[in-house]
C-alpha positions in Angstrom: -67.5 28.6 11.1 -66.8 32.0 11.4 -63.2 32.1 10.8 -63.9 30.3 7.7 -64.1 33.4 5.3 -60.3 33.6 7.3 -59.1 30.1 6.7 -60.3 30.6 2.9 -58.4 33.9 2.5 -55.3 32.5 3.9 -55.4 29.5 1.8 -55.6 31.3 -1.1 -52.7 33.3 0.1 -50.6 30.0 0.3 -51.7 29.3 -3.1 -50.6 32.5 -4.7 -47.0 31.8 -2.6 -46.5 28.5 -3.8 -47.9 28.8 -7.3 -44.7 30.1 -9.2 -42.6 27.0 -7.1 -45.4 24.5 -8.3 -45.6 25.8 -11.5 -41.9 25.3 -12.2 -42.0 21.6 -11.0 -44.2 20.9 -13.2 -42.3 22.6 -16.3 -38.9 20.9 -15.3 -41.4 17.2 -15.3 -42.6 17.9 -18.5 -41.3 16.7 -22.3 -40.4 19.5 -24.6 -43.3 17.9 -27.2 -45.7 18.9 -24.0 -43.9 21.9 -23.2 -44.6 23.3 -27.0 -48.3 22.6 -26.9 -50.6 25.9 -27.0 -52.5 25.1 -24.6 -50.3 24.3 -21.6 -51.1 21.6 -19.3 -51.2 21.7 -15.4 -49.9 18.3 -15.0 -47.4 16.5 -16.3 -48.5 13.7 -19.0 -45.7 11.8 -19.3 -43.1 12.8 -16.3 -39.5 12.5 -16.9 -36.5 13.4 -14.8 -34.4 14.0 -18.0 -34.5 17.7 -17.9 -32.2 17.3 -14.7 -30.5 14.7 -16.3 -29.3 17.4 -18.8 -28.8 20.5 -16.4 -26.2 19.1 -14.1 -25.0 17.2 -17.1 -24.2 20.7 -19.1 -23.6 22.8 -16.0 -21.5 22.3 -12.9 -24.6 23.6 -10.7 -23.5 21.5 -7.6 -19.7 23.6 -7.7 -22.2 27.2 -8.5 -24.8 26.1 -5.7 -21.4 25.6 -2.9 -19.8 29.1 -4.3 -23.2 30.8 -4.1 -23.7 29.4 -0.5 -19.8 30.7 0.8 -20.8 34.1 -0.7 -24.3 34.4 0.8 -23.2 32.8 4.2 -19.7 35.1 4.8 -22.1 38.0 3.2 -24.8 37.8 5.7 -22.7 37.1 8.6 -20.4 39.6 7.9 -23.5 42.3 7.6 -24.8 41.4 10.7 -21.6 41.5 12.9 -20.9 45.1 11.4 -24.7 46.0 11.6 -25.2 45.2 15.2 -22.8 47.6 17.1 -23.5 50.0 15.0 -27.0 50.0 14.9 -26.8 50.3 18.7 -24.6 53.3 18.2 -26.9 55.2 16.4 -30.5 54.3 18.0 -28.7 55.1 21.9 -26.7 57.5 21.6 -28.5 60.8 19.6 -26.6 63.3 17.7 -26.5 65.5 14.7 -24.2 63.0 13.4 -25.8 59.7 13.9 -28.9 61.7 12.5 -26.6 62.6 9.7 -25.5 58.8 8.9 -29.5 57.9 9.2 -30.1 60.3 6.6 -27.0 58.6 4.3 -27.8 55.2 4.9 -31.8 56.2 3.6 -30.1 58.0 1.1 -28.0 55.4 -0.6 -30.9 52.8 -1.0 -32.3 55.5 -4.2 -28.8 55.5 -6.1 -29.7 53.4 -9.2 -27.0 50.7 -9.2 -26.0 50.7 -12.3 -24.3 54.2 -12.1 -21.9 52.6 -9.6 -21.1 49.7 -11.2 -18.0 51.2 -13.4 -16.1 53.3 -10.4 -16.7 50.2 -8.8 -14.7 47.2 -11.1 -12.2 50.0 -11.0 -12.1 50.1 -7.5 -11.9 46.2 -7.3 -9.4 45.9 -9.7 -6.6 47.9 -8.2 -7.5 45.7 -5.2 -7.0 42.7 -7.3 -10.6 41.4 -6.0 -11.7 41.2 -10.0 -13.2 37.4 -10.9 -13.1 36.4 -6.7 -15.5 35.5 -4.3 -14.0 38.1 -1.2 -14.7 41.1 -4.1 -18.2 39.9 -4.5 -18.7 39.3 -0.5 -17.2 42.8 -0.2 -19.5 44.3 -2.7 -22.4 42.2 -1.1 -21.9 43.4 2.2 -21.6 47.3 1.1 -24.3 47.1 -0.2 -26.6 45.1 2.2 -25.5 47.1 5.0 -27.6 50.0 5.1 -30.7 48.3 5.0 -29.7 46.2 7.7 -28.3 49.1 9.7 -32.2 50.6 9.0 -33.3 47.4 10.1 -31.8 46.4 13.7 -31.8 50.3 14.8 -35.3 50.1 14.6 -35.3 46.4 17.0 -32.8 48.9 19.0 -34.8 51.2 19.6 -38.0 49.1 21.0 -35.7 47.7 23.7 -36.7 50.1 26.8 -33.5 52.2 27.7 -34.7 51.5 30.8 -33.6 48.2 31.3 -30.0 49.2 30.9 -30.8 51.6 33.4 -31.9 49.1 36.1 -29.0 46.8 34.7 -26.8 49.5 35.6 -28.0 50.4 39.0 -27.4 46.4 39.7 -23.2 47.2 39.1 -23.3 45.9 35.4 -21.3 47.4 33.2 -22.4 48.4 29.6 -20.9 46.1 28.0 -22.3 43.3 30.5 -25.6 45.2 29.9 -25.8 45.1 26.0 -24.9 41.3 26.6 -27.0 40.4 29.0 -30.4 42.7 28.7 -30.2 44.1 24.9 -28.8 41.1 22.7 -31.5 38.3 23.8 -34.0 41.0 23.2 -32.3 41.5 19.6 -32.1 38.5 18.8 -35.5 38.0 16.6 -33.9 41.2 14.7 -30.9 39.8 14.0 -32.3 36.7 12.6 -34.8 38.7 10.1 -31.3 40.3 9.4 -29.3 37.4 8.7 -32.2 36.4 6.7 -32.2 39.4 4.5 -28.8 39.5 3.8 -28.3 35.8 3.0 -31.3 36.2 0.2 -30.2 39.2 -1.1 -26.5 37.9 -1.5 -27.9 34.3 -2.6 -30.2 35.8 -5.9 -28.1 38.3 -6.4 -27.0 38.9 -9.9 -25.6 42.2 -11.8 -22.6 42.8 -9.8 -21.5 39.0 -9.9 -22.3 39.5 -13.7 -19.8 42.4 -13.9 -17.0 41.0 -11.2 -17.3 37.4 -12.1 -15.8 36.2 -15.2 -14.0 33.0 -14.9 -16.4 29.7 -15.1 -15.1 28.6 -12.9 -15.8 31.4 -10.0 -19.4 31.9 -11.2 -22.3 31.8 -8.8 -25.6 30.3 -9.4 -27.7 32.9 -10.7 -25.0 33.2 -13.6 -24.8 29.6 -14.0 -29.0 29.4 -15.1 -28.3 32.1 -17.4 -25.9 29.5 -19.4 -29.4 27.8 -20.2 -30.4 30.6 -22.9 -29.1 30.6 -26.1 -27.5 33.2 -27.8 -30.5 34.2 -29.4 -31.9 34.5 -26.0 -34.1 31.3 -26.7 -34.1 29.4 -23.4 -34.3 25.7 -22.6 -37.3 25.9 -20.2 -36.6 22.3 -19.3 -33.2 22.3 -18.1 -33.6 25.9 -17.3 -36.6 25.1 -15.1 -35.2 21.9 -13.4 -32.0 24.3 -12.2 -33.9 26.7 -11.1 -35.9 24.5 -9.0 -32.6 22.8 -7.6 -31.6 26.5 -6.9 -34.9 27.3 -4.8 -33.5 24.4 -2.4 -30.8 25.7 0.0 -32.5 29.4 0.0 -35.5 26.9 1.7 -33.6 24.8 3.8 -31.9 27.9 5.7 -35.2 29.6 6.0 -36.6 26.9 7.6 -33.8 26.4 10.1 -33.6 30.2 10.6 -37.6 30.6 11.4 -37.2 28.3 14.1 -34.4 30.4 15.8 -36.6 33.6 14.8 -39.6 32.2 16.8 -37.5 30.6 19.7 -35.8 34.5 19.6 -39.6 36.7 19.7 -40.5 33.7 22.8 -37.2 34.8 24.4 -37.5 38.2 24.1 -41.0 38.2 25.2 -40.3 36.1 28.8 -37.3 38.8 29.4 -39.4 41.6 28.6 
């Protein structure tokens, strides 16, 4: 009984979470008679599964949700096998420089994007990376990569050095040290990591909006824009029933990934 003021608090928290993904089932179930009624109902009257029906039937969102996921999967690894060593670099070994880079990477997180986004297409263009998937995984990664740098130097820095140390005095080398003492200990960082960077690249939107321009190239988030009109008048039922379809692999892969986070904080824990 008295952790029930606690129980309370953290089901309403749950509630708050899940209200915007509830909310949007229940708009992609309804008619559009019941969606245009002024005062809007919780629950469906009349469910129907035609508002899907029509959204994959007008957009290829099954092609947009597999380009999405080879963007967001090469993104996110690719940030975190850069990230790591360097991270490392910078929380072990101090110097005006690495102080330096800190500062840059803190830095580069004010810039407002959009001032970057011209120098930028003419950057990609005389690469010929215009309208691909590698210019946007490029321009995913640049840009994911300082806060993830931010990120695992921080995980760095709560290992003890001194457990290199003692690894050392036992004949390992560094490398066999960072291997076998530092990465299981990193491992809960570099999941939170790969998490990041795969949601970031997933939802991601103005720069595929500026790189992308073929149909057939475009990612998700572009695709549910398709749904608006040109008077910018959406169609909240096809519009909600792909966004809910969206919502589904971002899920799936954080529920694999938590696992691996909490089976990473328990391994990190025994070896500490």
């Amino acid at each position: 009984m008295r952790r029930l003021p606690q129980y309370a608090a953290l089901a309403a928290y749950i509630v708050f979470l899940a209200f915007p993904l509830l909310w949007l089932l229940s708009t992609a179930l309804k008619t559009p008679q019941e969606m245009a009624l002024t005062e809007p109902t919780w629950v469906p009257r009349e469910p129907t599964m035609a508002n899907f029906t029509d959204a994959f039937g007008e957009q290829d969102l099954v092609g947009a949700a597999v380009r999405s996921l080879i963007v967001a999967l090469f993104s996110s690894v690719i940030t975190v096998l850069v990230s790591l060593p360097a991270s490392y670099a910078m929380a072990r070994y101090r110097s005006l420089l690495n102080r330096v880079a800190l500062g840059w990477v803190l830095v580069s997180q004010v810039f407002p994007f959009i001032l970057i986004i011209v120098p930028l297409f003419m950057i990609l263009r005389e690469m010929d990376l215009v309208n691909t998937l590698p210019g946007l995984v490029a321009v995913h990664v640049t840009f994911t990569l300082p806060f993830a740098l931010w990120m695992l130097q921080g995980y760095v820095r709560a290992v003890p050095a001194e457990l290199e140390e003692a690894a050392a005095v036992d004949g390992a080398t560094r490398l066999r040290s960072i291997a076998s003492v530092v990465a299981p200990l990193l491992a809960p960082g570099v999941v939170a990591t790969l998490l990041f960077a795969f949601i970031s690249s997933w939802n991601e939107f103005m720069f595929a909006l500026v790189i992308l321009q073929d149909p057939d190239v475009m990612t998700l988030p572009l695709t549910l824009v398709r749904f608006t009109g040109p008077e910018g008048v959406a169609r909240l039922g096809p519009l909600a029933a792909a966004s809910l379809m969206a919502t589904i692999p971002s899920l799936i892969f954080f529920a694999i990934i938590q696992r691996r986070l909490k089976s990473g904080l328990m391994a990190g824990a025994v070896k500490g």
